[in-house]
C-alpha positions, -999 to +999 in steps of 0.1 A: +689+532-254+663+529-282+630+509-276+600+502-290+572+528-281+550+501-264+578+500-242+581+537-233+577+548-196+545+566-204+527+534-218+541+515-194+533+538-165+500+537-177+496+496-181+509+493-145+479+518-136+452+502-156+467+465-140+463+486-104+426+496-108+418+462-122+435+446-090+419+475-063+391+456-059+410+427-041+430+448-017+405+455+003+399+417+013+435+410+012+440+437+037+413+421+061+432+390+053+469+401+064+450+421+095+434+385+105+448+359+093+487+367+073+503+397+095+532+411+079+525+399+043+511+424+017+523+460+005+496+480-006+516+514-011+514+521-047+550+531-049+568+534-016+578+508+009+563+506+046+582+520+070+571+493+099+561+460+087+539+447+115+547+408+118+513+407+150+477+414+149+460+430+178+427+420+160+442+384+163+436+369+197+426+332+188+446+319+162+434+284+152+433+301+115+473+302+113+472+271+128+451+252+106+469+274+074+501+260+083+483+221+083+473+230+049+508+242+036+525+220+049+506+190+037+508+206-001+542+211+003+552+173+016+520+164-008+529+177-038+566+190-040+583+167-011+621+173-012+625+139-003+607+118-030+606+122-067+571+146-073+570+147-112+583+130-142+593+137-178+581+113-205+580+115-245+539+127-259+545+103-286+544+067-268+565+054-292+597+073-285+593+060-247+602+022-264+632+037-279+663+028-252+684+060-256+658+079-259+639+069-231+672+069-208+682+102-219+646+112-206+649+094-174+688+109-172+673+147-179+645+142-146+669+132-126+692+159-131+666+184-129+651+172-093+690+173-084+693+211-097+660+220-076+677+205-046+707+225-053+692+256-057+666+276-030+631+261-046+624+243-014+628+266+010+607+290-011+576+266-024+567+270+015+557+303+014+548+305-024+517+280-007+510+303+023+507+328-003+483+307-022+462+296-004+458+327+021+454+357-007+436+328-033+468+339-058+509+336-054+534+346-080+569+335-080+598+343-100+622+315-117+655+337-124+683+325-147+711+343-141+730+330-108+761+338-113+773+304-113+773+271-132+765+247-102+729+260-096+715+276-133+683+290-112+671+305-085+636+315-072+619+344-051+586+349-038+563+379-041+535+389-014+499+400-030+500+442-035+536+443-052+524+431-086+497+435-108+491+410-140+465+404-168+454+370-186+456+368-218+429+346-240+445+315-233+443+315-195+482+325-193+494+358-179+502+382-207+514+415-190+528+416-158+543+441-134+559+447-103+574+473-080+611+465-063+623+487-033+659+487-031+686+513-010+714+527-032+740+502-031+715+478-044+704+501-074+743+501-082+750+466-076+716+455-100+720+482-128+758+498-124+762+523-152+727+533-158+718+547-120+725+584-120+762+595-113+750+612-079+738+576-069+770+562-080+789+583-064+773+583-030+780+544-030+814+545-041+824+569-016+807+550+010+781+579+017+749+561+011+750+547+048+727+515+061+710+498+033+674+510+037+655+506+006+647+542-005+643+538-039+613+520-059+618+506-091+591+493-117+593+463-136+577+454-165+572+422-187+555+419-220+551+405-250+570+427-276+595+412-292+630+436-283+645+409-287+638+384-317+649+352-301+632+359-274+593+366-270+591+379-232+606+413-226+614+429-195+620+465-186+633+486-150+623+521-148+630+538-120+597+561-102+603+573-068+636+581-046+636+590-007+622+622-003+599+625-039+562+632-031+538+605-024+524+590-061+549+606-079+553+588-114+590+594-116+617+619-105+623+652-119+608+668-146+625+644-172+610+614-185+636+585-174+651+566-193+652+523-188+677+513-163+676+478-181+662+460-212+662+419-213+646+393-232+629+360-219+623+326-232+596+319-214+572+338-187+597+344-156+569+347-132+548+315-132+516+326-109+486+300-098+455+313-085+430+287-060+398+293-078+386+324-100+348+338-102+342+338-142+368+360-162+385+373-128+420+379-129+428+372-094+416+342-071+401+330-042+414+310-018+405+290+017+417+327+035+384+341+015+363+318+027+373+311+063+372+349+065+339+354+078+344+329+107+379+337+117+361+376+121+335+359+143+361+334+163+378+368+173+347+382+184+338+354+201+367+351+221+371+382+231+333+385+246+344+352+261+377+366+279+360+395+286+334+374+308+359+354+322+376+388+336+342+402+347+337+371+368+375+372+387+372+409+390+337+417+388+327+457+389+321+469+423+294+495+441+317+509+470+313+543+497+320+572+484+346+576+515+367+547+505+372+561+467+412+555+466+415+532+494+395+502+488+419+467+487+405+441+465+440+424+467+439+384+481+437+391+516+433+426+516+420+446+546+395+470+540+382+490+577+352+508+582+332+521+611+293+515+598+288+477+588+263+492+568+285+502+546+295+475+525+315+464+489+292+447+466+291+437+430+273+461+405+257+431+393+265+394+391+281+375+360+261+347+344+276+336+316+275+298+297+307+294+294+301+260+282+279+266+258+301+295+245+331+267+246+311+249+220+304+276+201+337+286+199+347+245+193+318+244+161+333+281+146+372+267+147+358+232+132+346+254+099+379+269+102+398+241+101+376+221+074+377+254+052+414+248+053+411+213+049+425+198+079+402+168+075+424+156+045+460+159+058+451+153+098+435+121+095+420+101+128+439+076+143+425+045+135+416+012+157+441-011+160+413-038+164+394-024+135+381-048+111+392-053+075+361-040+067+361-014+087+396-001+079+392-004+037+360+020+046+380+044+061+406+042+037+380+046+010+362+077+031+399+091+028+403+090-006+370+106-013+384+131+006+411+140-015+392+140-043+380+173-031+413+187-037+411+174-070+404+211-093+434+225-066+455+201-080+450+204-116+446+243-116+484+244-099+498+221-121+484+238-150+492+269-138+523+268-118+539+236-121+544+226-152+554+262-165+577+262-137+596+229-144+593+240-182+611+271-174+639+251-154+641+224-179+646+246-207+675+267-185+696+233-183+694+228-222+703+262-226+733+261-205+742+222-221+736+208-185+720+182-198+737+148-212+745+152-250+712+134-274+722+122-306+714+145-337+695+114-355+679+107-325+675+148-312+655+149-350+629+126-335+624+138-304+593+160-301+576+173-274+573+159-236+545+162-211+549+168-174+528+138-149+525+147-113+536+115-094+533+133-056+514+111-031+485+143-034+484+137-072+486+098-070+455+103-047+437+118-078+439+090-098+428+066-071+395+061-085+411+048-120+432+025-100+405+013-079+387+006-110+414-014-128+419-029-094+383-046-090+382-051-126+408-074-126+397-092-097+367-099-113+382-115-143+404-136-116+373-151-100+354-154-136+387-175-150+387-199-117+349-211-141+359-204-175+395-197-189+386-183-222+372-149-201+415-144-201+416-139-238+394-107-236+423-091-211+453-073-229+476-079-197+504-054-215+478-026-221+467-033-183+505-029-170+513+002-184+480+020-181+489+012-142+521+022-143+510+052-160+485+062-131+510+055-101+539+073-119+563+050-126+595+058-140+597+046-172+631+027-171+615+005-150+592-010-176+612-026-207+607-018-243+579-035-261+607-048-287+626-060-258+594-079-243+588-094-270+626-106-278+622-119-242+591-139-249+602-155-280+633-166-263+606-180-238+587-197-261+616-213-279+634-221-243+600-240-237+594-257-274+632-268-266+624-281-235+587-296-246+611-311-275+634-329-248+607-336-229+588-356-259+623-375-269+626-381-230+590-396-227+594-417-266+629-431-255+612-443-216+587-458-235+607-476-262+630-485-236+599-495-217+589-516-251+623-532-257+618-543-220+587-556-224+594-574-259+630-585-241+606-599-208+579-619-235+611-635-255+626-649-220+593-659-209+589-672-242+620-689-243+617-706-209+578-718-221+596-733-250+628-749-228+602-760-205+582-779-233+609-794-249+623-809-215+590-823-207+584-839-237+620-855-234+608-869-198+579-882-213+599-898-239+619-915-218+593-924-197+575-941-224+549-919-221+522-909-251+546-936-273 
């Protein structure tokens, strides 16, 4: 197999060592980490598999740390990436395709088959431990594969522990080089590369002689950007360095330089990593684990001198005879007998410990622990029942400050992890035309799309901008109940969607801005029709009204005039005024 240079095992080799001594200063602490607070998760072998993976720390004796570790994955996991609500959404960059209907629904259509896909496939039983990860070591990697072997679920994740891989960031804050090493046994060599494992390999599998599947062989993985492939700008290489049985550090087998077991190319970077926070131009991160460390050390201390005090005043040290050495009973109810009552059992010296004072102690150091992990934010205090409007909108304004503090978290892991993740995945159902067909005029227009967190965690981010639109607008409701013309300075639409853009909202819910205004011209001219009716309704009451009145004034008129005539005829007859 022919390959660029860059991608010979010597170079490589030689990346994945420079990578190793750039990530050796970390190991130490992650060590202390898996020892106190993560057992069982970590390799730190360069090229060989642990024998015994211990899964219990004897160093571990109180362990509030998991404990309040698990509050805080958990509550990122239902926070940010709940399986059972919608936790991101797709939408257009140029505003203007979002008022286009197809467009806009074949945006709407493509999110909801991708939150279907990552139900189908193992994301969410993965995303778990990609935060334990995270937040423990300060830095998680996972990998989105392609290849599943079948066309219900297109992808499929795995999660890496800290010490199996090695990266570098490249000047835009993205990972650049990355490699890994893999332990697999024999039959999984065959089954992952077939023809190029050695024919002694083969063989031994296909006569059934490679016996219970215990990795024994380490293979190294590399990904880079060299172009093996044109289409594609990732590139990934498997060497294999170390069988059962090779000396420790050996770089490969044999005297022989080996040759790839497998070349392929990428789209995009398999391995989307996040880190919590980084010191300057570090490559690897810090997280809660880092900084708890130093009390979670102390805790254990602590409550070990504790049970160690406890133990000392149940079964205190004892001065006894010489002549009872081997048959002294400090059993409940124990007979001892002796012939000089001089001769007692007494304690060396007697026990006075604060053991409530040490309790606090012990209650201040777990407090830290579980505030470094933020347990304030995600186990909240019950409130009153007979609290106080007041009262409760302060809390619930206490509690969004809170989340705020989460806030860089956030943004880092959807920068980092997120929205390269759900690239990756979105890009995998084009590819495999899992997505509904887009017409070509229409595909022309299309441009990019952005990625907006809509998790509960997220929405708590942009509180503050809804809290501000929020009393803006309640302002301008109490100004208008004075003065209506303050209404004209308020662009209600603008107000809508910049709301609707904060809280997530997907965007078939909100119409079209052609189809709004259609709507409100049909309004307008459904009300001048009715105003219309209504003005022909009021002039015909009031000429009916007028005919009325005219009609009423000729009656009364006639009847004046009958009533004149008749009484000039009686006073005719009567002689009267003649």
């Amino acid at each position: 197999m022919k390959i660029p240079k860059a991608l010979s095992y010597v170079n490589v080799a030689s990346t994945y060592n420079e990578l190793r001594d750039d990530r050796a200063e970390y190991e130490a602490e992650w060590r202390t980490i898996s020892d106190y607070l993560l057992p069982g998760r970590g390799i730190y072998q360069t090229y060989s598999k642990p024998r015994k993976r211990k899964l219990t720390s004897p160093k571990v004796v109180n362990n509030i740390a998991e404990d309040a570790l698990l509050v805080l994955t958990s509550g990122m996991h239902g926070g940010l990436t709940s399986p059972s609500r919608p936790w991101f959404k797709l939408a257009w960059e140029d505003p203007r395709l979002n008022q286009v209907d197809q467009l806009k629904t074949w945006i709407q259509k493509a999110t909801d088959i991708l939150h279907f896909m990552l139900h189908a496939s193992n994301f969410y039983s993965v995303i778990n431990n990609f935060y334990v990860e995270y937040a423990g070591f300060g830095t998680a990697a996972c990998y989105v594969g392609e290849d599943t072997g079948t066309d219900e679920v297109p992808f499929y994740f795995n999660i890496l522990t800290v010490g199996e891989y090695a990266f570098s960031i490249g000047p835009a804050g993205r990972p650049n080089q990355f490699c890994r090493t893999i332990f697999m046994s024999e039959r999984q060599l065959v089954e992952r590369f077939g023809k190029a494992v050695s024919k002694r390999v083969r063989k031994r599998v296909e006569t059934n002689q490679s016996g219970v599947d215990i990795p024994s062989f380490t293979v190294l993985e590399y990904i880079g950007k060299y172009k093996y492939d044109s289409q594609r700008p990732w590139t990934q290489i498997f060497y294999e360095v170390q069988s059962k049985g090779a000396p420790s550090g050996a770089p490969f087998v044999g005297n022989e330089m080996p040759e790839p077991l497998e070349v392929n190319g990428f789209y995009e970077f398999p391995y989307p990593l996040a880190r919590w926070s980084t010191i300057g131009s570090d490559t690897y991160g810090l997280g809660p684990g880092s900084r708890a460390l130093p009390d979670i050390k102390r805790l254990q201390e602590m409550e070990k001198a504790f049970l160690m005090a406890t133990h000392k005043a149940i079964n205190p040290p004892l001065n006894a005879p010489a002549r009872m050495k081997g048959k002294l009973n400090t059993l409940p109810g124990g007979y001892n007998y002796y012939s000089n009552p001089q001769e007692t059992v007494n304690e060396i010296y007697t026990v006075k410990f604060d053991y409530m004072g040490v309790s606090n102690a012990v209650e201040r150091v777990e407090q830290r622990i579980r505030r470094n992990f933020f347990n304030d934010i995600f186990l909240t205090a019950n409130r009153d029942p007979n609290a106080t409007p007041y009262k409760a909108m302060e809390v619930t304004v206490r509690e969004q400050e809170k989340m705020l503090r989460l806030g860089p978290v956030i943004e880092g892991l959807q920068s980092e992890f997120l929205s390269p993740l759900i690239e990756r995945c979105f890009n995998i159902l084009l590819r495999k035309e899992l997505l509904p067909p887009l017409d070509p005029a229409l595909a022309q227009l299309a441009g990019s799309y952005h990625i907006t967190l809509v998790s509960p965690l997220a929405t708590a981010q942009r509180g503050v901008a809804l809290h501000g639109i929020n009393s803006f607008l309640a302002f301008v409701g109490q100004a208008a109940q004075f003065d209506q013309r303050v209404l004209d300075k308020i662009d209600t639409d603008k107000a809508v969607d910049e709301y609707a853009d904060i809280t997530g909202v997907q965007t078939d819910i909100l119409r079209p801005d052609a189809e709004v205004q259609q709507i409100r011209k049909a309004r307008a001219k459904a009300q001048a029709q009715e105003k219309a009716q209504a003005e022909q309704m009021a002039q015909a009451q009031l000429q009916s009204q007028l005919n009325k009145d005219q009609a009423q004034a000729a009656k009364l008129q006639a009847e004046a005039g009958a009533t004149y005539t008749e009484g000039q005829q009686a006073r005719q007859e009567a002689g009267i005024g003649t």
